[in-house]
matplotlib code that plots the C-alpha trace (Angstrom):
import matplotlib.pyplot as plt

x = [52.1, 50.2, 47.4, 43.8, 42.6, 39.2, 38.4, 41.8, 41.6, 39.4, 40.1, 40.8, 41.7, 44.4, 46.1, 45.8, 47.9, 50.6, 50.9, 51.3, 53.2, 55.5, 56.1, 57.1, 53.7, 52.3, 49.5, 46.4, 43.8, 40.3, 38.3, 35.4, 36.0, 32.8, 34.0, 37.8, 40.4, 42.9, 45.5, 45.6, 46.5, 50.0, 52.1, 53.5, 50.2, 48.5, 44.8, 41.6, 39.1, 36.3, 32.6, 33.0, 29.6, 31.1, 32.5, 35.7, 36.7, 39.5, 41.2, 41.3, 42.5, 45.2, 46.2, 46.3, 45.6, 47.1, 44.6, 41.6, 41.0, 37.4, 37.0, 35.0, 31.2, 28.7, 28.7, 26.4, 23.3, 21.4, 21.4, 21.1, 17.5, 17.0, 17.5, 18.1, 18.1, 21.3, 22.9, 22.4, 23.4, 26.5, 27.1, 25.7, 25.4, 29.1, 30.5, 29.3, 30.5, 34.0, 33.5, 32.4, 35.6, 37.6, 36.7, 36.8, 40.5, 41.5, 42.3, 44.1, 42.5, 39.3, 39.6, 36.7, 36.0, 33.0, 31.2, 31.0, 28.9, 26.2, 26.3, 25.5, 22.9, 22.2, 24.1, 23.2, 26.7, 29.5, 32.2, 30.4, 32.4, 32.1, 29.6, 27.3, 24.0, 23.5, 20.9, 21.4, 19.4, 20.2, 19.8, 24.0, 24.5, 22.5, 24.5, 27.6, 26.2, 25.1, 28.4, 29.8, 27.9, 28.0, 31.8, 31.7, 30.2, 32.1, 34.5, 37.2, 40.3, 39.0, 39.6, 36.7, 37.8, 34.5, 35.5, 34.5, 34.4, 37.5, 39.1, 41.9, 43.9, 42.6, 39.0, 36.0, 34.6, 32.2, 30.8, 27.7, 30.1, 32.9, 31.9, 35.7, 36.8, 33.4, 33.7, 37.6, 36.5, 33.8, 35.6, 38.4, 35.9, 34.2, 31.0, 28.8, 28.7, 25.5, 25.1, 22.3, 20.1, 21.1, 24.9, 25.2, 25.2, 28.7, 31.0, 34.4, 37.0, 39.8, 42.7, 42.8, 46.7, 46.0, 43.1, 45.8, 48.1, 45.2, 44.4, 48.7, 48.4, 45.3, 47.3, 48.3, 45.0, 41.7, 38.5, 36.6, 38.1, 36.5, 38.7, 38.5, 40.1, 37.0, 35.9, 33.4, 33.2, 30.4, 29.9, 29.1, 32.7, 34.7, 33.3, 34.8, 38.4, 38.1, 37.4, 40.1, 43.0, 41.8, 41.2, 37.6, 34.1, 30.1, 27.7, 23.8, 21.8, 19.3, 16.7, 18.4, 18.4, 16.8, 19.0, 22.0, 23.1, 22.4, 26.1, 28.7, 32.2, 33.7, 35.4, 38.7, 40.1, 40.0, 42.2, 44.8, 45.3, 44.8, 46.3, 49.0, 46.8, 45.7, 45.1, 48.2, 47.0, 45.0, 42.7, 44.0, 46.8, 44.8, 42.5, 45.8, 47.4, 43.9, 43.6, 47.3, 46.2, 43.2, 44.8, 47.4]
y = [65.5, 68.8, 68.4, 70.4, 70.5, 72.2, 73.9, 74.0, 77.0, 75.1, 73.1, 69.4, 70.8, 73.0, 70.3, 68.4, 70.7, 71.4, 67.8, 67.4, 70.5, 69.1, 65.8, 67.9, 67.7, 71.1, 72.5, 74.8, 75.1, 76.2, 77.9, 80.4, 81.2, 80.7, 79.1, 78.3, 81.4, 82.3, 82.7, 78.8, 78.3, 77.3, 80.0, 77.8, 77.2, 78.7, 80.2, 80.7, 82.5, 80.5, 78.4, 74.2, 75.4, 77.7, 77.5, 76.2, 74.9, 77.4, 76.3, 72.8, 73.5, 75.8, 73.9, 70.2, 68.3, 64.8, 64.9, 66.0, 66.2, 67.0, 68.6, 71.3, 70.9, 72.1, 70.6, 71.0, 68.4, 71.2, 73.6, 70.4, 70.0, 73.4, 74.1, 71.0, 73.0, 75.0, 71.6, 69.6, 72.5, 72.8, 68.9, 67.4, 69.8, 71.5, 67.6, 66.8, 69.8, 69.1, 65.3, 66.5, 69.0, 65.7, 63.6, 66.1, 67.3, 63.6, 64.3, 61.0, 60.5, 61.9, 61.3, 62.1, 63.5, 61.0, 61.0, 57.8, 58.7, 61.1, 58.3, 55.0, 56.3, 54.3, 51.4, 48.2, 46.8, 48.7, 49.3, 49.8, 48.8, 49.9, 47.5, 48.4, 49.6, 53.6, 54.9, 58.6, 60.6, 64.0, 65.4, 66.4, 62.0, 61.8, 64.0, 62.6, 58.7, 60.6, 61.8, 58.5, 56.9, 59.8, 59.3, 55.2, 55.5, 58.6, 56.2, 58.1, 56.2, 57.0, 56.7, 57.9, 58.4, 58.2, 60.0, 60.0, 62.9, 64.6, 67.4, 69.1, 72.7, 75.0, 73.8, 76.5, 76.9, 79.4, 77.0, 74.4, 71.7, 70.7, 69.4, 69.6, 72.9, 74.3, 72.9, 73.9, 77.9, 77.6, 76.2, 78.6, 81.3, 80.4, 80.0, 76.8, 73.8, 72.7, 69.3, 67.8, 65.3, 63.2, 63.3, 59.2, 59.8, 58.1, 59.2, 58.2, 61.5, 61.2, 63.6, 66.0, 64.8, 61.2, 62.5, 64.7, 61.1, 58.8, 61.7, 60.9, 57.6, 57.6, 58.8, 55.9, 53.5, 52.9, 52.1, 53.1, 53.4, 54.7, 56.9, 56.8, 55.0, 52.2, 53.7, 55.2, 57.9, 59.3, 63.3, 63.4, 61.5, 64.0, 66.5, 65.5, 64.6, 68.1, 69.6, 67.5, 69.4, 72.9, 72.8, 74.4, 73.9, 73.9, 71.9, 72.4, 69.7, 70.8, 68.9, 66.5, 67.0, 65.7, 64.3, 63.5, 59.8, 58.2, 55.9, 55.5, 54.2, 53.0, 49.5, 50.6, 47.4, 47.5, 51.0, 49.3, 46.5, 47.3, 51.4, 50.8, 53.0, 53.7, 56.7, 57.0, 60.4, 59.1, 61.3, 62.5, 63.7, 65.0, 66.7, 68.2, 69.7, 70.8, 72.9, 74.3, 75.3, 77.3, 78.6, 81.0]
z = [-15.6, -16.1, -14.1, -13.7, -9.8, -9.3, -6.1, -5.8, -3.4, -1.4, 1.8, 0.5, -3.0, -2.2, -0.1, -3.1, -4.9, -2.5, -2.4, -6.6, -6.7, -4.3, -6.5, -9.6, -11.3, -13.2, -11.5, -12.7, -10.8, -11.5, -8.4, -8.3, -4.8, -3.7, -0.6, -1.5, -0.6, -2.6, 0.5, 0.1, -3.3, -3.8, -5.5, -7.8, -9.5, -12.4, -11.7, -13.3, -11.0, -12.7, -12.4, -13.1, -15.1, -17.7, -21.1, -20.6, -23.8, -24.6, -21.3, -22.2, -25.5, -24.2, -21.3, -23.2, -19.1, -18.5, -15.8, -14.3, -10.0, -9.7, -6.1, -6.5, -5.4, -3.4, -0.3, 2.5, 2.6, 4.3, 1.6, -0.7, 0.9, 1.0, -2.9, -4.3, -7.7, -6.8, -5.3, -9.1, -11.2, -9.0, -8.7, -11.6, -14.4, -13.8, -13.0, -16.8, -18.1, -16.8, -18.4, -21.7, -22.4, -20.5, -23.2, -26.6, -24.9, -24.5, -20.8, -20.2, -16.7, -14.4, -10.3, -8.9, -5.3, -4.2, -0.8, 0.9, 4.0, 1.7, -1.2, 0.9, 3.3, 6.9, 5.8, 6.3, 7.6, 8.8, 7.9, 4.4, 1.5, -2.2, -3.0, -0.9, -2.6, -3.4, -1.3, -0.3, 2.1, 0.6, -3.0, -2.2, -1.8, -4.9, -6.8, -6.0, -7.3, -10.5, -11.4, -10.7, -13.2, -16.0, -14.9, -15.5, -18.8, -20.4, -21.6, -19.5, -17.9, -14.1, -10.5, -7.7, -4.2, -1.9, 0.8, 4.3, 6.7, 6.1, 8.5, 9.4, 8.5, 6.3, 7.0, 7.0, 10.7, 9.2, 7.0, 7.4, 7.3, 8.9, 12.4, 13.5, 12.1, 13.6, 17.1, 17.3, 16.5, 18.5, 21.7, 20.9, 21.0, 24.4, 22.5, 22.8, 20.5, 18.9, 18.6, 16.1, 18.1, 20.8, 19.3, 19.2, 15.2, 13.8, 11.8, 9.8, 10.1, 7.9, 7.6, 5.1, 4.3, 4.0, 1.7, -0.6, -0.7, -1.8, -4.7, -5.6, -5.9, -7.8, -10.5, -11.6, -10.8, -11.6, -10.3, -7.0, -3.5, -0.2, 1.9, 5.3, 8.6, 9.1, 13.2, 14.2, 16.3, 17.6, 17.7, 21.6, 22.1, 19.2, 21.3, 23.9, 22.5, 20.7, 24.4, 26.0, 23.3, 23.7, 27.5, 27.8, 25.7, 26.0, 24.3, 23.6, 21.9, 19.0, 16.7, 14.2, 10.7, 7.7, 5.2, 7.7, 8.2, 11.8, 11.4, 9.0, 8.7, 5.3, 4.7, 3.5, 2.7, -1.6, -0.8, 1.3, -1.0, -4.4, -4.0, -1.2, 0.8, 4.6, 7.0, 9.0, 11.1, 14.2, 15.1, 18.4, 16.3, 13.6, 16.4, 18.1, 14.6, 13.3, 17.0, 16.5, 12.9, 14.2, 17.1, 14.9]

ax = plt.figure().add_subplot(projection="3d")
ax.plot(x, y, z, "-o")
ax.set_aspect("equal")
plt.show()
């Protein structure tokens, strides 16, 4: 299949593509670089150094895509809160774009890169499954359940991956998100770790190669899927498994934020059953090759 990946430069995208890549599918990938580096796009990919919110008609038209992989987005609830303007041009406004000149190029088939955790709020069960009501905290969660239903009713063939919290190589430390990546470079670096509140908050981390094999196997389903392991793990306790593999680390507890959800861990059992699908890196594995990553 010849298949369009945006953000495909990024951190989950570009794993993405290395994976298609490696299962003989053609790749082009659409990035502006904003936060992706080129250093991990996949040689054997095609790229436009592009914005999801241009005119991109005369790359549809040239291209002729089996499929679209939606990845790219802004996505720090921070900055969401901050300029919720910048956060729903980004999400919403390029997202429909990308549907649009989906549905004049007869793009056979949209995946979507949803957020479980932003999208579902402070659940009222967990694990959460995909039935659980909408109710985000953050203009980012409500951008995400937008798309999803501009995606729903495009008439598009789709499949929407909610992700958790994913991690792993290739993650930005310097970034607002990314607990993992930002505790490993910061442990590595002998400088202290911040943690938001009292550090109870929960969170599903899934790795970023399990991530890249549900996106796979979504080629060939439909529907909505969360994507994540079903534990929780609180931040104080990562913190301390992240410590435990580097050997050394500091942390200082600040004000929570607004916007950020208290627990979360998704119900992945519609994943495992209906796409064949389940998180095989534990996260003391994960945690082990994400530190080796950082540490070259």
């Amino acid at each position: 299949m010849k298949i369009l990946v945006t953000g495909g430069c990024g951190f989950i995208g570009s794993h993405i593509v290395d994976l298609l890549i490696e299962n003989g599918h053609e790749v082009v990938v659409l990035d502006n670089l904003s936060t992706g580096n080129k250093e991990n796009l996949n040689e054997k990919a095609k790229f436009y150094e592009k914005d999801i919110r241009m005119n991109l008609s005369k790359i549809f038209e040239e291209e002729k895509f089996d499929v679209v992989i939606h990845e790219a987005a802004q996505i720090n609830v921070r900055s969401s809160m901050e300029n919720p303007i910048n956060d729903a041009e980004i999400n919403i406004l390029g997202s429909l774009n990308l549907i649009e000149l989906s549905k004049k190029f007869n793009v056979k088939k949209f995946i979507y890169a949803s957020s479980g955790g932003a999208m579902y709020g402070d659940p009222e069960k967990i694990p959460c499954d995909e039935e659980h009501k909408i109710n985000p905290l953050s203009p980012y969660g409500f951008s995400k359940g937008a798309v999803e239903w501009y995606i729903v009713n495009s008439g598009l063939k789709f499949c929407v991956l909610r992700y958790s919290n994913v991690y792993g190589p290739r993650q930005d430390p310097k970034g607002e998100a990314g607990v993992i990546s930002i505790f490993i470079d910061n442990m590595l670096e002998g400088k202290k770790c911040f943690i938001n509140g009292n550090g109870e908050q929960t969170r599903d981390f899934v790795y970023v190669e399990d991530v890249a094999k549900a996106n796979l196997i979504a080629l060939e389903k439909e529907g909505y899927f969360n994507i994540g392991t079903g534990e929780e793990i609180s931040v104080n306790n990562l913190f301390e498994g992240i410590k435990k593999v580097v050997g050394k680390g500091e942390k200082e507890n600040r004000d929570e934020i607004k916007g950020e959800v208290s627990r979360i861990s998704l119900d992945v059992s519609k994943a495992e059953r209906e796409l064949g699908w389940k998180a095989e890196v534990k996260i003391e594995d994960g945690l082990r090759r994400t530190v080796e990553y950082f540490k070259k």
